[in-house]
N, C-alpha and C positions, 0 to 999 in steps of 0.2 A: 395089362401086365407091364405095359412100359413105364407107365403113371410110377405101379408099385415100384419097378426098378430103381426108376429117377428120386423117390420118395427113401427110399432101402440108402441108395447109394450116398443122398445129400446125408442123412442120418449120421452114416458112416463118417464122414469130412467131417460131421462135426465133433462127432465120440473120438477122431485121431483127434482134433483142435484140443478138445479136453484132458483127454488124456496128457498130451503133451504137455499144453498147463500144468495140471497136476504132478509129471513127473518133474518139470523145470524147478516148480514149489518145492516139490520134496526134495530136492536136489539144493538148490538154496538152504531151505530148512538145514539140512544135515550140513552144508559147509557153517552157517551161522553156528550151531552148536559146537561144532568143530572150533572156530572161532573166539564165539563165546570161552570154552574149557579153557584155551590157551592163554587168553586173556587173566580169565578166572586165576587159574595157577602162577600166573606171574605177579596178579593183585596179593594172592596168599602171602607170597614167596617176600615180595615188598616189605607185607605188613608182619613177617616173624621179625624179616632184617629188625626192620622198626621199633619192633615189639621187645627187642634185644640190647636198644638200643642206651649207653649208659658210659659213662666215663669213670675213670681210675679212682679207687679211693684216692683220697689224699691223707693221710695217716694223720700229718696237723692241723689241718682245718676243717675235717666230716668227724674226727671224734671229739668229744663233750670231754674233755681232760676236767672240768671239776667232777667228772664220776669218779676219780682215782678218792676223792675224799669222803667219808672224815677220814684222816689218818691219824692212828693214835702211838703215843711213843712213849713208854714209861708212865704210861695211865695221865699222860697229857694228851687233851685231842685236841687236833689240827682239825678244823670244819672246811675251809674255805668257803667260797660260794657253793656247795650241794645244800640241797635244800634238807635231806633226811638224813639223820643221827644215826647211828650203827643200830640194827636191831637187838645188838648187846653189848656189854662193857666188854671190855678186853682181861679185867681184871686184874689184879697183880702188877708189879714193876719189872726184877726179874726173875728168872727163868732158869732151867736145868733141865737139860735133856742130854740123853747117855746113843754113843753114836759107836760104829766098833772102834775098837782100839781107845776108847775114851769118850769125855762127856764137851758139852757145851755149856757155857755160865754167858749169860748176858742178859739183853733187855727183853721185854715183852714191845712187839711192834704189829703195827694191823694198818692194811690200807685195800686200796681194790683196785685188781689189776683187770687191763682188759686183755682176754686172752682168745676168743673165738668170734670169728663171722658165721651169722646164722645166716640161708640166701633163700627167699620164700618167691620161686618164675613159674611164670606162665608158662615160659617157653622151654621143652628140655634142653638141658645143652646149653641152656645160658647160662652166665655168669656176670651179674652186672658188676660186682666188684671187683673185677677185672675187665673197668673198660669196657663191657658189653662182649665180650669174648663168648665166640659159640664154638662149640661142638659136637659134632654128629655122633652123640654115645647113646641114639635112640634104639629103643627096641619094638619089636612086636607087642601090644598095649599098653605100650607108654602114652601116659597123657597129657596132654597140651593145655591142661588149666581154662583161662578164659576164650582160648582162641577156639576150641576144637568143641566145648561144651558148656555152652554158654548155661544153658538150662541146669543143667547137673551143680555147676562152678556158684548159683545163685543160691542154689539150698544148703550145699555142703564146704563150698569155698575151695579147692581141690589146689593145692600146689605140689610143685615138685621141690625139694629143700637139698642143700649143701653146708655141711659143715667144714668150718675152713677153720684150721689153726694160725689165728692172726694175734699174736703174743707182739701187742705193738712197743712195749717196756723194751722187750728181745732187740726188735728190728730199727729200733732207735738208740739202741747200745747203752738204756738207761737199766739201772737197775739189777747189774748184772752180778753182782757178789750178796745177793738176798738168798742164799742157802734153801729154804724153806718152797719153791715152786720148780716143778719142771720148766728148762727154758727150752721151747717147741719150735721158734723161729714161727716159718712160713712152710706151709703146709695142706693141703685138700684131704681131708680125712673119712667124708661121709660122701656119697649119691645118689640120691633115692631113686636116679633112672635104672639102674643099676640092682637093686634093692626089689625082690619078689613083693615082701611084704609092705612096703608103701604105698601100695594102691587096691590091697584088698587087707579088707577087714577081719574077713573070716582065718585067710593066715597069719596075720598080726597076731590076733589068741592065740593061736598057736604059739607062738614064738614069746608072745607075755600071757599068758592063761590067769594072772590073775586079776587081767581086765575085764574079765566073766564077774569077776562081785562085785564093782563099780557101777553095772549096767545096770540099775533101777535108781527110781524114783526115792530113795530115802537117801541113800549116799549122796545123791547129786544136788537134793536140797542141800545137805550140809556147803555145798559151795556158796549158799547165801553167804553164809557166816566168813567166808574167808575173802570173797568178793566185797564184803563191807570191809574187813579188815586190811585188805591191800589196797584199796579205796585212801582208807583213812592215816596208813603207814607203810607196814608190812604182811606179808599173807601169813597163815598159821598154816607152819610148818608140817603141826600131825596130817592137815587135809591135803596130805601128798598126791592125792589124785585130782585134787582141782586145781584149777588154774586161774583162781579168782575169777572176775568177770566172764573171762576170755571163753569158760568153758573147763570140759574133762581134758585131759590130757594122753587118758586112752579112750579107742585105739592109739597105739603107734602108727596112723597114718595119716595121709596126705589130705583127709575133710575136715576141713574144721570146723564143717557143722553151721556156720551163722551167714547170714548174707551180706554182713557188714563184710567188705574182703579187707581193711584195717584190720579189724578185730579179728578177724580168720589168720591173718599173717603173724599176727601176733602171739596166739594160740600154737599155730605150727610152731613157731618158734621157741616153744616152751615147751612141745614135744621134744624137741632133736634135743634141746639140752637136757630133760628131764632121759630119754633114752640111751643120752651115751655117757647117763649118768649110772643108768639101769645095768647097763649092761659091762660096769665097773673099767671103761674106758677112761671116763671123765674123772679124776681122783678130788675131791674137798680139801680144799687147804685152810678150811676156817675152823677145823672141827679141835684140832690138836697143834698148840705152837711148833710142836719138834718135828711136824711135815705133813705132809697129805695122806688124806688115808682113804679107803673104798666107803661108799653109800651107797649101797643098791638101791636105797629110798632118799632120794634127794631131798636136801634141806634149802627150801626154796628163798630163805631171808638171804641165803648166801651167795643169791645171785641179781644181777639185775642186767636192763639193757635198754637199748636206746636206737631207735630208725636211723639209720643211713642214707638211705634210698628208698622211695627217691626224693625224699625229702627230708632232711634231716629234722628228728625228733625229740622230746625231752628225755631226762633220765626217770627209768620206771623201774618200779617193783615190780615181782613178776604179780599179776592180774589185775593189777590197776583197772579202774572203769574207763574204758575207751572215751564215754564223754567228754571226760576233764582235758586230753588231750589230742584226740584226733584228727580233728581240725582241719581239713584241709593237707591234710600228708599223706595223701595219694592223689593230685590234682586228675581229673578224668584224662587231661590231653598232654599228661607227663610236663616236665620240665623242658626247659633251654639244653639240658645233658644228659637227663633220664627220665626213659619212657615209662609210664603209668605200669601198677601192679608189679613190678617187678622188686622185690623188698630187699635189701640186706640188716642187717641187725646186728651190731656187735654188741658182745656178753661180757660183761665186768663179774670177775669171782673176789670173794673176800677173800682176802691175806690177813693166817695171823701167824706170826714167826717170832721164833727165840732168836735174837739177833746180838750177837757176842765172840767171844775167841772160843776156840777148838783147843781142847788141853788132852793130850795123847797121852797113854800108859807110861812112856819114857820122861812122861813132867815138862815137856815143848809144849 
């Protein structure tokens, strides 16, 4: 019996040794994980700063001022160095248009003004063309683009967008007695953090239901045809629902469907103008000399636009084939001033204007 004692009891010594062990382990364990987390959250935290990370426009050296051309004056046109001719004549020298109290006589004038930032981030809350300026307007299923869903961001290209009223003619004090454009200055007008329908598809129909006849295979072929046409000039106009290359244009959300994240940012960017063109915010001033008028169906020759950020890009039609310019204009490890994926775009709208004196009822 004593044998079994001394046997029982060594046993014992050694299951406390182990045991202890094992709780010292687990105790370690759970501080490393502890650890770990903290670590974890402050590498995150790092890498939004980072991911945010961008400097000021600079209104004269990040825009392409030959986009302002051709400009046409009395059916003379002005080219400068842009590479593409107006997708139509201006017609006519001049003009007559009837305003209250009296009419306007003058010239026929046409040019392209740039009037909006399109901002395609990763990160909610950012704004690279402001500097990299964040702020905390997240919500409950706001999504964080490449950082949060890497897998998802591959198939569908997922951003969050900002439309900025950036009327740079305005904010450079050029320009400013052309009758024919709203002058908007500086402005934040759109935010899809903010925005229900930006990140689900199923409310977007709702809100545009006639994205419902778009959704097959014979519509979407027709974007062959308009993807070679914006390719080779300009897109056609009737194929209002594509976006040349880039894709559909509905949904009104934040997928852009392709893995290329260029070609995805670019696409987004043709939504936000096509949408707040929809939704008769965005008024045409190329349609009518004597002023702007509503298109619920935007007329896509009459716009165009060109990368900011983070790399400054050529002037495009809208669906241009990504190949001809892509190129290296989203470098993977961002720039010297701005970090990778985070896009801006500014949108050049055609101007045509009856440009002349105002002659009032009283004969002035």
């Amino acid at each position: 019996m004593k044998n079994v004692a001394m046997i029982i009891n060594k046993k014992w010594n050694i299951d406390k040794q182990t045991m202890r062990k094992q709780t010292r382990f687990l105790m370690f364990l759970v501080f490393a994980l502890i650890l770990f987390f903290n670590l974890n959250n402050n590498l995150f935290a790092g890498v939004k700063d980072f991911a945010c990370k961008a400097s000021f426009i600079n209104p004269i050296t990040d825009i392409h001022w030959s986009g302002i051309f051709p400009i046409e004056i009395a059916g003379v046109e002005i080219k400068g160095s842009a590479t593409e001719d107006n997708p139509d004549k201006l017609g006519g020298i001049v003009c007559f248009c009837k305003v209250p109290r009296g009419f306007v006589f003058g010239i026929r004038v046409s040019y392209w003004n740039p009037v909006r930032i399109i901002e395609l981030t990763k990160v909610p809350g950012c704004f690279p063309t402001f500097g990299g300026m964040h702020v905390n307007i997240t919500k409950p299923g706001t999504r964080y683009g490449t950082i949060g869903e890497k897998d998802e961001v591959q198939k569908t290209g997922f951003f969050n967008s900002h439309l900025i009223y950036f009327n740079v003619l305005d904010i450079l004090n050029l320009f400013l007695d052309v009758p024919c454009v709203k002058h908007e200055g500086l402005d934040i007008a759109y935010l899809s953090e903010i925005d229900p329908t930006w990140n689900n598809d199923v409310v977007a129909m709702f809100m545009h239901p006639e994205a419902i006849l778009f959704a097959n295979p014979i519509t979407q072929m027709a974007c062959v045809a308009d993807s070679a046409a914006a390719t080779a000039g300009w897109p056609l106009d009737p194929l209002f629902w594509c976006s040349g290359s880039w894709g559909s244009v509905y949904p009104f959300t934040g997928f852009g469907g392709h893995g290329d994240i260029i070609q995805a940012s670019a696409l987004e960017a043709s939504k936000v103008i096509y949408r707040d063109t929809r939704l008769g915010v965005s008024w045409d001033t190329a349609v009518d000399v004597c002023g702007a008028v509503i298109t619920p169906v935007w007329i896509k020759s009459h716009h165009k636009i060109h990368e900011v950020k983070p790399v400054k890009g050529p002037i495009l039609p809208i669906g241009r084939a990504p190949l001809l310019w892509e190129y290296f204009k989203d470098p993977p490890f961002g720039t010297k001033k701005n970090a990778p994926d985070n896009f801006s775009w500014i949108l050049f709208k055609r101007v045509k204007c009856c440009l002349g004196k105002t002659f009032t009822s009283s004969g002035k």
